[in-house]
mmCIF file of the N, C-alpha and C atoms, coordinates in Angstrom:
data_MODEL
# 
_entry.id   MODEL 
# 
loop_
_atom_site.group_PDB 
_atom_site.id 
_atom_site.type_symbol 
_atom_site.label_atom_id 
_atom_site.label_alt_id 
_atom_site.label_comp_id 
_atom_site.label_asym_id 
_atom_site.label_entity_id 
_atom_site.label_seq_id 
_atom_site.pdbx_PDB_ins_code 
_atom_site.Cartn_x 
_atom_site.Cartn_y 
_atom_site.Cartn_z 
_atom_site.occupancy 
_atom_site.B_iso_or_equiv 
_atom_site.pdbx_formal_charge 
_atom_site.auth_seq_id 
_atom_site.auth_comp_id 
_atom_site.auth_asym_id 
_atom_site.auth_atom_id 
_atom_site.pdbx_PDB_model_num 
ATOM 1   N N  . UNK A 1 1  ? 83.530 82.454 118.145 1.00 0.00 ? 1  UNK A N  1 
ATOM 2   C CA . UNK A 1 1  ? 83.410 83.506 117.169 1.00 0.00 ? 1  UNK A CA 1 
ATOM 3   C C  . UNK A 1 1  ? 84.442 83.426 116.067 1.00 0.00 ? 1  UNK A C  1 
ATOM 4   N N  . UNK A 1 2  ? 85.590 82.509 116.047 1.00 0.00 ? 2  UNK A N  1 
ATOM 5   C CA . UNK A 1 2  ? 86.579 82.448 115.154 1.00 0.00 ? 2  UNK A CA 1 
ATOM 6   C C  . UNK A 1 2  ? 85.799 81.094 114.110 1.00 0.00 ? 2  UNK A C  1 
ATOM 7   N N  . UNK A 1 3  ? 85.134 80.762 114.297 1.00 0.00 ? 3  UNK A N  1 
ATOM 8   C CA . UNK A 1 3  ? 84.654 79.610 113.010 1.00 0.00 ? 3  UNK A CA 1 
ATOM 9   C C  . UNK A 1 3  ? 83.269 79.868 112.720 1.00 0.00 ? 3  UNK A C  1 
ATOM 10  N N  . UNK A 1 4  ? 82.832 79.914 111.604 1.00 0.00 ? 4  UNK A N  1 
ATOM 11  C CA . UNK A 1 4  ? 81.295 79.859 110.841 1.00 0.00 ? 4  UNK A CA 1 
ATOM 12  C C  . UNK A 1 4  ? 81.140 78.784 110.088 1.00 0.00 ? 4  UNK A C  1 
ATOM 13  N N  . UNK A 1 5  ? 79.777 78.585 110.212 1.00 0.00 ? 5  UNK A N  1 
ATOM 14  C CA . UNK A 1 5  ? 79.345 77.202 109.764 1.00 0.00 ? 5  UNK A CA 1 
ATOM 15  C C  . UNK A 1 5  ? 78.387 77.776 108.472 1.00 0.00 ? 5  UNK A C  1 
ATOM 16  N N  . UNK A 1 6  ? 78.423 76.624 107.515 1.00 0.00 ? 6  UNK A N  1 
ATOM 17  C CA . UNK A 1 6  ? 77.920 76.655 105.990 1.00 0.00 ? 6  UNK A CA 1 
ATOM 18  C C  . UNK A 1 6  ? 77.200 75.346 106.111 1.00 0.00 ? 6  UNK A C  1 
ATOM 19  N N  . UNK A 1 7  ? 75.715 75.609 105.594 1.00 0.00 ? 7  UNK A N  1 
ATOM 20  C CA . UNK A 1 7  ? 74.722 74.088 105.204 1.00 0.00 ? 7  UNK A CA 1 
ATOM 21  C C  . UNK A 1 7  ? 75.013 74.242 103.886 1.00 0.00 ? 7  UNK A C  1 
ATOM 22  N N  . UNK A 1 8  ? 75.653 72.968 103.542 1.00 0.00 ? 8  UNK A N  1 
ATOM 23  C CA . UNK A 1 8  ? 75.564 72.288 102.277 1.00 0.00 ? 8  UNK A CA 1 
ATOM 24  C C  . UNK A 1 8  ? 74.276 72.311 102.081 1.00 0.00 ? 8  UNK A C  1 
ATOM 25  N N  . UNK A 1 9  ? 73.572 71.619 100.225 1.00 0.00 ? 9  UNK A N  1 
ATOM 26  C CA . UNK A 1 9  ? 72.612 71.614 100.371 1.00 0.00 ? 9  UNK A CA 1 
ATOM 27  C C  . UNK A 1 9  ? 72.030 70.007 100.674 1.00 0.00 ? 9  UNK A C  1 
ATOM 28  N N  . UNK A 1 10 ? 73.010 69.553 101.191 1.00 0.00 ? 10 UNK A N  1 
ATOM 29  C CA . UNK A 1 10 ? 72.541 67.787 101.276 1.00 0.00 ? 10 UNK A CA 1 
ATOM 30  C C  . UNK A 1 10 ? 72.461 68.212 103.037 1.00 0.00 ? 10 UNK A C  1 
ATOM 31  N N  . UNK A 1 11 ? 72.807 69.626 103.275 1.00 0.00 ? 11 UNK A N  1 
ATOM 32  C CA . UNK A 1 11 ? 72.439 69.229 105.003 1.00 0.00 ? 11 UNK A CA 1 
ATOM 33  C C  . UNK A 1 11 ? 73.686 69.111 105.616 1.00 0.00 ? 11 UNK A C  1 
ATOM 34  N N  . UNK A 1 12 ? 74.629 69.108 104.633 1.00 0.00 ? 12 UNK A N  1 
ATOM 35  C CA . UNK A 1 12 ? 75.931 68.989 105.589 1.00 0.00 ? 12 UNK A CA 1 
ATOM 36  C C  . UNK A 1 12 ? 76.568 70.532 106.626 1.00 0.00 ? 12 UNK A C  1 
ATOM 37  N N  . UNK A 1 13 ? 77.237 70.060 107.693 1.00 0.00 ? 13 UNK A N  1 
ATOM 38  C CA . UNK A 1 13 ? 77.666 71.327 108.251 1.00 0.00 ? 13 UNK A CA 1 
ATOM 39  C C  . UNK A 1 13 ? 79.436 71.631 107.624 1.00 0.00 ? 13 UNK A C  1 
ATOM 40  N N  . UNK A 1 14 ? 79.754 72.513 107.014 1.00 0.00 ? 14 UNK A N  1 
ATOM 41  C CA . UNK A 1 14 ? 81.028 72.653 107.070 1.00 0.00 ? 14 UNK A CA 1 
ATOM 42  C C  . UNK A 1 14 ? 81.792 74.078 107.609 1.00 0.00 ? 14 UNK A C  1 
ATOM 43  N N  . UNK A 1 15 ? 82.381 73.874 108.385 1.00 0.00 ? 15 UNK A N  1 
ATOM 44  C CA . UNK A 1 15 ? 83.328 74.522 108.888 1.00 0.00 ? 15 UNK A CA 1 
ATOM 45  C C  . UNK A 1 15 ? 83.989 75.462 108.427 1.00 0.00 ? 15 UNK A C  1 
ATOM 46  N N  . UNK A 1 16 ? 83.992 76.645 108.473 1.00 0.00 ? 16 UNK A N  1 
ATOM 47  C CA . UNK A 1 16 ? 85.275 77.718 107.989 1.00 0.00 ? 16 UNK A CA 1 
ATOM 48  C C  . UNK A 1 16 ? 85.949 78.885 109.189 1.00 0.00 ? 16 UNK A C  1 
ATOM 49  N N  . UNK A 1 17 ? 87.248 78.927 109.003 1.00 0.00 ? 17 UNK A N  1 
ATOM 50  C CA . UNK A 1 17 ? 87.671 79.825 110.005 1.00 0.00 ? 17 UNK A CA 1 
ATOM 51  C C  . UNK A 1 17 ? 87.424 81.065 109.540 1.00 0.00 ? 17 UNK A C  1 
ATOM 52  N N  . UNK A 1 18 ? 86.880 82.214 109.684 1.00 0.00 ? 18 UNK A N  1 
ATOM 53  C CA . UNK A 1 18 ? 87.062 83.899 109.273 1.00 0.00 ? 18 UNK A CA 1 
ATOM 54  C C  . UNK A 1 18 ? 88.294 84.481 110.105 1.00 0.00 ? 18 UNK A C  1 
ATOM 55  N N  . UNK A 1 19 ? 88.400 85.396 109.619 1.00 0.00 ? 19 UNK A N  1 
ATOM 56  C CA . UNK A 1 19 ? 89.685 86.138 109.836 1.00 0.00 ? 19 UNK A CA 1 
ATOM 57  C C  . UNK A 1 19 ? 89.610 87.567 109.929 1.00 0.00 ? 19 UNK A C  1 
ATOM 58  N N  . UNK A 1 20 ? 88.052 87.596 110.153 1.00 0.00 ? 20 UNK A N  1 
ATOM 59  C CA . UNK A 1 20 ? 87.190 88.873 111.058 1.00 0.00 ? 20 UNK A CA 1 
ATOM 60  C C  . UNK A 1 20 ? 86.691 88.795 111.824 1.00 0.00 ? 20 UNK A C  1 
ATOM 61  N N  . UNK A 1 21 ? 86.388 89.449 113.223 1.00 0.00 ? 21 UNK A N  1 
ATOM 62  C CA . UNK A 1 21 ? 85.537 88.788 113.667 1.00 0.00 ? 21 UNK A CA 1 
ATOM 63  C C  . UNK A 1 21 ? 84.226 89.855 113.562 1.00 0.00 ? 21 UNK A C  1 
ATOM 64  N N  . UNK A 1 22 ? 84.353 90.932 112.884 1.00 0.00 ? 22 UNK A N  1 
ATOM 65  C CA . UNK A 1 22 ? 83.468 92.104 112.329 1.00 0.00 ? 22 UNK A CA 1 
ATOM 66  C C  . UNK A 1 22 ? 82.214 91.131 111.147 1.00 0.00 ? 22 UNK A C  1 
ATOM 67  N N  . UNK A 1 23 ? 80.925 91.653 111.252 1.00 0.00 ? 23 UNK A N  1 
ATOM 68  C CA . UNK A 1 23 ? 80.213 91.313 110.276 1.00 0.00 ? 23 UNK A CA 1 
ATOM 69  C C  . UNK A 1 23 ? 80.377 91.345 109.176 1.00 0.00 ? 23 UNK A C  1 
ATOM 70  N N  . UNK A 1 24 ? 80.535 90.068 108.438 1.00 0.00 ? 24 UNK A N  1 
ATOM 71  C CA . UNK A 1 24 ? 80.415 89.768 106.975 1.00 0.00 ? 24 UNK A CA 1 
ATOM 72  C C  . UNK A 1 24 ? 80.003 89.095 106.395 1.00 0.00 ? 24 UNK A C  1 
ATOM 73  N N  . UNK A 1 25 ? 80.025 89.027 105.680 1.00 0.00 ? 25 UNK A N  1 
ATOM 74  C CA . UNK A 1 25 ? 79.269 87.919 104.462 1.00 0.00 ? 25 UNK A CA 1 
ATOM 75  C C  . UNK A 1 25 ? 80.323 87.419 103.586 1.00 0.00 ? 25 UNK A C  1 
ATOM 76  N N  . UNK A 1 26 ? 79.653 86.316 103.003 1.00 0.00 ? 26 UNK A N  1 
ATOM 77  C CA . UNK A 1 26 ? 81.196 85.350 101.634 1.00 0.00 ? 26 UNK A CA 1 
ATOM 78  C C  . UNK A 1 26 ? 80.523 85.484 100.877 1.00 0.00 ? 26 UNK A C  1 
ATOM 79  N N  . UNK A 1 27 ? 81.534 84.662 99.687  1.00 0.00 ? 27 UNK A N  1 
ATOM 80  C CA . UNK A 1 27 ? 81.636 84.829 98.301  1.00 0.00 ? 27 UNK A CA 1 
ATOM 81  C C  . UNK A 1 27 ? 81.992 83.371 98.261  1.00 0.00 ? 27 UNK A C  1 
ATOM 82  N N  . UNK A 1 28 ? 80.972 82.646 98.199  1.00 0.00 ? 28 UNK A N  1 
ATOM 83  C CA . UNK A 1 28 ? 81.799 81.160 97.815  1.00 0.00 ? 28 UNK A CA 1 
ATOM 84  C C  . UNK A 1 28 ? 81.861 80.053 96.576  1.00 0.00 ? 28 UNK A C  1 
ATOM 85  N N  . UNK A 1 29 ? 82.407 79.742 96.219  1.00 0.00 ? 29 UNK A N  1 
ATOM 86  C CA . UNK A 1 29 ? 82.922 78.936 94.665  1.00 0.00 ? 29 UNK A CA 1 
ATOM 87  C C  . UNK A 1 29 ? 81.841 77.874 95.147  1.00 0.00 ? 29 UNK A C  1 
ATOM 88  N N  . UNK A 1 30 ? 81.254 77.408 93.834  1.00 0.00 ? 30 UNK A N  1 
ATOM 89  C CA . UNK A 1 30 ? 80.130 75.940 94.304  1.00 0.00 ? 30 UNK A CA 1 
ATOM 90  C C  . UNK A 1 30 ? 81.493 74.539 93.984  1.00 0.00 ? 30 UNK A C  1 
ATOM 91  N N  . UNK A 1 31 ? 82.616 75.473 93.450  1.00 0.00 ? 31 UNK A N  1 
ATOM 92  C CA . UNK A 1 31 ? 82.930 74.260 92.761  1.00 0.00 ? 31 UNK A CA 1 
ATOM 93  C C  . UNK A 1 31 ? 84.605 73.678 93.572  1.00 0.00 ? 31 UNK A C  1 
ATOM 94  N N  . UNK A 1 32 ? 85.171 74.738 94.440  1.00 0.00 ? 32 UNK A N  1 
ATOM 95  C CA . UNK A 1 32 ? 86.450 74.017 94.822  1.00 0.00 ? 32 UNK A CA 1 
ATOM 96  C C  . UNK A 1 32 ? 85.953 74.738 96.435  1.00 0.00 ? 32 UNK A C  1 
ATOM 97  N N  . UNK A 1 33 ? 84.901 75.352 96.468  1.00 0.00 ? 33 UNK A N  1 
ATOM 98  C CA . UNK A 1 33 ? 84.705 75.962 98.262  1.00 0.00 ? 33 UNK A CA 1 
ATOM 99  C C  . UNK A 1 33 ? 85.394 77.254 98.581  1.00 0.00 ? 33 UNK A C  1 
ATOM 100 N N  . UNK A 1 34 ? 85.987 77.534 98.067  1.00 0.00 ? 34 UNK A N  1 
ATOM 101 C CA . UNK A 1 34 ? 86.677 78.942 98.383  1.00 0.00 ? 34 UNK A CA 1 
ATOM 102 C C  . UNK A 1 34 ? 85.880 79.687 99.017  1.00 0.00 ? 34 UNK A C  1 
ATOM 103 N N  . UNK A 1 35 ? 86.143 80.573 100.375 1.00 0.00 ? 35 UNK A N  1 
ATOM 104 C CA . UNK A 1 35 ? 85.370 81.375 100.540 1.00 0.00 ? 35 UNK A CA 1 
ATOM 105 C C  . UNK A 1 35 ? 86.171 82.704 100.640 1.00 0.00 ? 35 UNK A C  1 
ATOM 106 N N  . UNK A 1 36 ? 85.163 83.801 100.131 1.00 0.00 ? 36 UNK A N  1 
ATOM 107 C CA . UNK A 1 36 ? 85.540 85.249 100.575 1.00 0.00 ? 36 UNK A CA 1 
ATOM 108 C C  . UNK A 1 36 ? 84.948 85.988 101.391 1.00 0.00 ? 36 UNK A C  1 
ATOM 109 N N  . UNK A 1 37 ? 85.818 86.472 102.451 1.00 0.00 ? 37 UNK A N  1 
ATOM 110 C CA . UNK A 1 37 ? 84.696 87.754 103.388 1.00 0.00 ? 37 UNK A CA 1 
ATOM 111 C C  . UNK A 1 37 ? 84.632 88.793 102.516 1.00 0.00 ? 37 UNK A C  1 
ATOM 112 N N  . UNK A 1 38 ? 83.324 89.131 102.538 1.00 0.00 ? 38 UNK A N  1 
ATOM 113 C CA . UNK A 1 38 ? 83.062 90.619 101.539 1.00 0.00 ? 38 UNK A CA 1 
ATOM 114 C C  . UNK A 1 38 ? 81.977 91.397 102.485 1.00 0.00 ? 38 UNK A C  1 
ATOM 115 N N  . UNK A 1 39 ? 82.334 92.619 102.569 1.00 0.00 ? 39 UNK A N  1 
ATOM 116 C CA . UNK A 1 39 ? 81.457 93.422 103.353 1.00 0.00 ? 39 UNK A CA 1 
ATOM 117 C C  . UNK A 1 39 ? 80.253 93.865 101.977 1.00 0.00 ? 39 UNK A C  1 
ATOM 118 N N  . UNK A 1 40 ? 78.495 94.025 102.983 1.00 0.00 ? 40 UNK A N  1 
ATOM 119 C CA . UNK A 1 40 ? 77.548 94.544 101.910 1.00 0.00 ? 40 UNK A CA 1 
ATOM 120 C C  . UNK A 1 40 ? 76.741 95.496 102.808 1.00 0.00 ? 40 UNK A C  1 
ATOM 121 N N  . UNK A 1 41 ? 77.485 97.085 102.540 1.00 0.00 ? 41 UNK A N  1 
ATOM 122 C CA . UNK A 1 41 ? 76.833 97.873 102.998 1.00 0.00 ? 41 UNK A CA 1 
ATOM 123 C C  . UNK A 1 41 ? 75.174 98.108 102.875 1.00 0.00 ? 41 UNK A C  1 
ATOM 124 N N  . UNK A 1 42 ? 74.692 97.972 101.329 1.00 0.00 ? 42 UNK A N  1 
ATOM 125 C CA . UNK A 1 42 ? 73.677 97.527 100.826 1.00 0.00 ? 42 UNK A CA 1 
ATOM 126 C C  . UNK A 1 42 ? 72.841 96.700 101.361 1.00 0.00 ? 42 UNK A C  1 
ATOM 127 N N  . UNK A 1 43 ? 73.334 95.531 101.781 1.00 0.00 ? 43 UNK A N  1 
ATOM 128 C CA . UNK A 1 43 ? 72.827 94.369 102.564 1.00 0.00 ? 43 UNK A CA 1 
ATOM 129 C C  . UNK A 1 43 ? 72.310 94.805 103.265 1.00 0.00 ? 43 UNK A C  1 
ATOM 130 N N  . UNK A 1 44 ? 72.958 95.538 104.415 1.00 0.00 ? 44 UNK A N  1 
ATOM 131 C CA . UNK A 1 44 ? 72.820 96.071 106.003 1.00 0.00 ? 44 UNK A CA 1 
ATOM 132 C C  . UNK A 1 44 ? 71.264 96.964 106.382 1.00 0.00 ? 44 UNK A C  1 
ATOM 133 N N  . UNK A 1 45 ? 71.858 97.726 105.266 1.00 0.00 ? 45 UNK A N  1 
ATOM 134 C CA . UNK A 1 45 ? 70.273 98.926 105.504 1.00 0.00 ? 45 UNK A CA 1 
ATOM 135 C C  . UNK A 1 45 ? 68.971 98.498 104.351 1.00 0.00 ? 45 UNK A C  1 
ATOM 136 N N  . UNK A 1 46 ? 69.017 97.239 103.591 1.00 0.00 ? 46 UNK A N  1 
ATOM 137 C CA . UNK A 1 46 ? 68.262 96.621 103.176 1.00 0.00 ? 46 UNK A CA 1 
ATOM 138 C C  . UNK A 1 46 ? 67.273 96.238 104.513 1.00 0.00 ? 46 UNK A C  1 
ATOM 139 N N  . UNK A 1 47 ? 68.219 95.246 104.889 1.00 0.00 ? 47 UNK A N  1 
ATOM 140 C CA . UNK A 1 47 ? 67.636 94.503 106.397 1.00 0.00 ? 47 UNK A CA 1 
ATOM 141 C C  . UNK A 1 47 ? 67.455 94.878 107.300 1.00 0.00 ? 47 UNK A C  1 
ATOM 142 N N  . UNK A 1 48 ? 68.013 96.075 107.518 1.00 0.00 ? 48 UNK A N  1 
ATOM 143 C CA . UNK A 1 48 ? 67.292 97.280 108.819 1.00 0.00 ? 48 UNK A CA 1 
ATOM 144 C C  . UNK A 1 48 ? 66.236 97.548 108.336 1.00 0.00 ? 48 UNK A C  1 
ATOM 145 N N  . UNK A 1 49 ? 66.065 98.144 107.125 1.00 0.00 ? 49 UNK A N  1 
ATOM 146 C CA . UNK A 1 49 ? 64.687 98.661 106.923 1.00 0.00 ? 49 UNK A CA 1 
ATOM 147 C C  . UNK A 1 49 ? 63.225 97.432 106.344 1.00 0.00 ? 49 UNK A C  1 
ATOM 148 N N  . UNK A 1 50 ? 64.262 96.246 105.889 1.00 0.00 ? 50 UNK A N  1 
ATOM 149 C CA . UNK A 1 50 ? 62.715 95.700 106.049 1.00 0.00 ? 50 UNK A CA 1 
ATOM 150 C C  . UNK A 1 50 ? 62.034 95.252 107.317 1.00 0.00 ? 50 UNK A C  1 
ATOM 151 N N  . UNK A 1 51 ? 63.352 94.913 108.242 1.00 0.00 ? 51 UNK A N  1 
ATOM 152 C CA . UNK A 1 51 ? 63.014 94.712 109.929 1.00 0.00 ? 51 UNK A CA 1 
ATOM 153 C C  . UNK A 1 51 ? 62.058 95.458 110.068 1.00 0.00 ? 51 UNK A C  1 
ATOM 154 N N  . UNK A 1 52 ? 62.138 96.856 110.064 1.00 0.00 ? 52 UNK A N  1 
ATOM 155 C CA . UNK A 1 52 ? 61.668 98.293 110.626 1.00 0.00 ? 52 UNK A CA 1 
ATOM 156 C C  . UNK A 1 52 ? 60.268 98.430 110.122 1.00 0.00 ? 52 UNK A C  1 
ATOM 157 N N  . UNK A 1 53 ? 60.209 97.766 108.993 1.00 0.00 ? 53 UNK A N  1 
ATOM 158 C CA . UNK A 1 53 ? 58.943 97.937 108.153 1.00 0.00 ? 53 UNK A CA 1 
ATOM 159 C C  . UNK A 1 53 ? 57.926 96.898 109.198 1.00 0.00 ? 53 UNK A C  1 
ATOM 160 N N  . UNK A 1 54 ? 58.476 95.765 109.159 1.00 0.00 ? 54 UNK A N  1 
ATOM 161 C CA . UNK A 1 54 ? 57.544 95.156 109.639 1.00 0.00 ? 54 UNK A CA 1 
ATOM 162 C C  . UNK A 1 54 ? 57.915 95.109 111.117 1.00 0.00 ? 54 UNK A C  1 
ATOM 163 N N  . UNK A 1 55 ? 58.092 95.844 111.932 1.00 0.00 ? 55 UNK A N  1 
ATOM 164 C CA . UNK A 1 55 ? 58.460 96.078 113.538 1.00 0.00 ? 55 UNK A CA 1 
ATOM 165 C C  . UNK A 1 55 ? 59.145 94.946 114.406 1.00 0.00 ? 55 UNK A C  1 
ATOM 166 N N  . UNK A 1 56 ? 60.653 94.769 113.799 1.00 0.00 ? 56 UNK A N  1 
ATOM 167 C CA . UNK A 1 56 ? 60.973 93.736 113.861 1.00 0.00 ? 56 UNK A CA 1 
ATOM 168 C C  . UNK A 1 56 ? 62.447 94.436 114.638 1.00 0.00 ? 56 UNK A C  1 
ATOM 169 N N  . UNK A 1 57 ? 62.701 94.057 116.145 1.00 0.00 ? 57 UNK A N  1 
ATOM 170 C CA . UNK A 1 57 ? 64.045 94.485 116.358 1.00 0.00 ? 57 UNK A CA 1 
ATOM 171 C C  . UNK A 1 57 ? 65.064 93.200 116.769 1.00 0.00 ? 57 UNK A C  1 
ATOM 172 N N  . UNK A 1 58 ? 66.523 94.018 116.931 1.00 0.00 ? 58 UNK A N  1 
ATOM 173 C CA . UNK A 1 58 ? 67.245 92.715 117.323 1.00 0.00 ? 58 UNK A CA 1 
ATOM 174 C C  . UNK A 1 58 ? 67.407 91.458 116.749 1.00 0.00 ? 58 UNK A C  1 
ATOM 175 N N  . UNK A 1 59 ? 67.323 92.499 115.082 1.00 0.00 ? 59 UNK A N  1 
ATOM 176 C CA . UNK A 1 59 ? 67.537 90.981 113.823 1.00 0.00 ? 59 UNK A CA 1 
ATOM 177 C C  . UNK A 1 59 ? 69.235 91.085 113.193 1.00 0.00 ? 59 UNK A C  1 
ATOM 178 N N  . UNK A 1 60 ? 69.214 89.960 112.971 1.00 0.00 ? 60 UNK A N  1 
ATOM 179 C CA . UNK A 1 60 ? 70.489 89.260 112.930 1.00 0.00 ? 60 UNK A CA 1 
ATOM 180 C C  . UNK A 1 60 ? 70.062 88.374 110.877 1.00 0.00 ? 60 UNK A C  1 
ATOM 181 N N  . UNK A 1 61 ? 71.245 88.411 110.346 1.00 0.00 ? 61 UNK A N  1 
ATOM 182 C CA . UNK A 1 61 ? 70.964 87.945 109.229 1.00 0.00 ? 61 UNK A CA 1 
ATOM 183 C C  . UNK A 1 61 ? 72.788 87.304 108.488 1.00 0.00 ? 61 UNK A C  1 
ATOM 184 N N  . UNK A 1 62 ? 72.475 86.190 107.996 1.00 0.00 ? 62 UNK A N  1 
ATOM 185 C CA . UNK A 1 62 ? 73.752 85.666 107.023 1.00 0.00 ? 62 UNK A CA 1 
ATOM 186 C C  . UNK A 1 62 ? 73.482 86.170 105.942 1.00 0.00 ? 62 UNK A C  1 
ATOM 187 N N  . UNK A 1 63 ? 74.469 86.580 104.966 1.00 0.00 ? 63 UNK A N  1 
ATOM 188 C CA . UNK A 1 63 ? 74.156 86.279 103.624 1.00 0.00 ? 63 UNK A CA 1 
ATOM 189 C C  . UNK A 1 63 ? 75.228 85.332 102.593 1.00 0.00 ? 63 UNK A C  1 
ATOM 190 N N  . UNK A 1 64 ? 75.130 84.398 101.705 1.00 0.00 ? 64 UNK A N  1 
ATOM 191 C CA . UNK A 1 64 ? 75.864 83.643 101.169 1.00 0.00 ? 64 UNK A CA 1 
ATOM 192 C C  . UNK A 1 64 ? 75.956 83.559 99.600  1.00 0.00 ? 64 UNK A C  1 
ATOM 193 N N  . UNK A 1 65 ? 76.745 84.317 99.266  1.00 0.00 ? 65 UNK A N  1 
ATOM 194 C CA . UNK A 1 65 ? 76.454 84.489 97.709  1.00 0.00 ? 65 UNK A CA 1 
ATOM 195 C C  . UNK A 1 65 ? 77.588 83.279 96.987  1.00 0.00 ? 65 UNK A C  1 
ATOM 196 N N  . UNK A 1 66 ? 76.874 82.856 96.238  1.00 0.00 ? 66 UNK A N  1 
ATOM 197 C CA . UNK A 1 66 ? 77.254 81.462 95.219  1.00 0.00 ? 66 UNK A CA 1 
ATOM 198 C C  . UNK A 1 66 ? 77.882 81.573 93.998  1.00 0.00 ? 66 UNK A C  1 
ATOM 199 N N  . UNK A 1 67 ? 78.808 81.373 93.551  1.00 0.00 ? 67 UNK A N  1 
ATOM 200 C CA . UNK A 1 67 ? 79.160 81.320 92.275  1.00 0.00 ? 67 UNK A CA 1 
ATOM 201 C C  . UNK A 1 67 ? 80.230 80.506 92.331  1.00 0.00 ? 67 UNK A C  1 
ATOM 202 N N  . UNK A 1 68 ? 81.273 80.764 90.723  1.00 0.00 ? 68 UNK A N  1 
ATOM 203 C CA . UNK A 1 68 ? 82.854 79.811 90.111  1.00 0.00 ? 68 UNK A CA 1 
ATOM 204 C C  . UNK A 1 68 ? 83.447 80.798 90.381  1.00 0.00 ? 68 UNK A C  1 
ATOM 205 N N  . UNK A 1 69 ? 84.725 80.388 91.201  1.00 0.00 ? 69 UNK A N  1 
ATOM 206 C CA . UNK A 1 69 ? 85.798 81.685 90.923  1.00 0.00 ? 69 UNK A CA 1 
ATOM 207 C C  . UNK A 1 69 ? 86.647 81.338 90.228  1.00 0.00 ? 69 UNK A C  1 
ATOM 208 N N  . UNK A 1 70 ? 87.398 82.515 89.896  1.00 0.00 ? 70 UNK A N  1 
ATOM 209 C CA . UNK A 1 70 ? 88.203 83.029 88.265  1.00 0.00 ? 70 UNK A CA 1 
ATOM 210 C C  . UNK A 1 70 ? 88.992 82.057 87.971  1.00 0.00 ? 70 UNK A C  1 
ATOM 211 N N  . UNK A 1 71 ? 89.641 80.926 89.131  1.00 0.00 ? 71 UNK A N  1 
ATOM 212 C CA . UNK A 1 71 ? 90.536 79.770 88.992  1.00 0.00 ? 71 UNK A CA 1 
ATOM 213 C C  . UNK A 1 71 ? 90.114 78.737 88.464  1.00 0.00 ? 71 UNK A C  1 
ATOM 214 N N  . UNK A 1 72 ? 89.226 78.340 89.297  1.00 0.00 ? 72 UNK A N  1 
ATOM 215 C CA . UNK A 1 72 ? 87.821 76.973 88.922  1.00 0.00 ? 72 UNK A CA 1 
ATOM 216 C C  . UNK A 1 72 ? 87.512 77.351 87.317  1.00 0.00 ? 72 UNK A C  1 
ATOM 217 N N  . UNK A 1 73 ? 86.468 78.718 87.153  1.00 0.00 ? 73 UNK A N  1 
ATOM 218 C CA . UNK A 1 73 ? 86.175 78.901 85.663  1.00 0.00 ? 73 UNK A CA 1 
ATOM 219 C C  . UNK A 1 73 ? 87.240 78.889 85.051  1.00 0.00 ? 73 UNK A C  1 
ATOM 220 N N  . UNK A 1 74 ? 88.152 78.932 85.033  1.00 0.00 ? 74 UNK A N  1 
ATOM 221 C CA . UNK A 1 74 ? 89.782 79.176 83.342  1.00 0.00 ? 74 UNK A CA 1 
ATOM 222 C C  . UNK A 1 74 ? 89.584 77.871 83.633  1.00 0.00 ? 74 UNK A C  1 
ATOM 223 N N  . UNK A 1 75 ? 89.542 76.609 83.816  1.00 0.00 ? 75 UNK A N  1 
ATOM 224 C CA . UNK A 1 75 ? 89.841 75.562 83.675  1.00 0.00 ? 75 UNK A CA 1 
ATOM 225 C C  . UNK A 1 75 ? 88.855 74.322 83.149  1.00 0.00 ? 75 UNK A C  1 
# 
């Protein structure tokens, strides 16, 4: 529970340690890897309720949001 895994999009597995072991989601740079834990309350009851919609229990979901962070972009 102390490491999460990321698919590249060539398929690769890479490795990251979290430093929660509470549900979260990242924030990761395409361009030096950085990752951030960011909580998405939003997220949560998105995906409860589309579960619910379609009678779906005991769902489990990643989310991985992509972008440059503020270091990578100034440069």
């Amino acid at each position: 529970g102390e490491v999460d895994v990321l698919r590249t999009s060539d398929g690769e597995a890479v490795y990251r340690r979290c430093s929660s072991g509470e549900h979260h989601h990242h924030l990761v740079c395409r361009v030096c890897g950085k990752a951030v834990e960011v909580e998405g309350p939003a997220v949560e009851k998105w995906a409860e309720a589309i579960a619910a919609e379609h009678g779906y229990v005991n769902v489990a979901h990643t989310v991985e949001i992509f972008g440059t962070c503020a270091e990578c972009s100034a440069g």
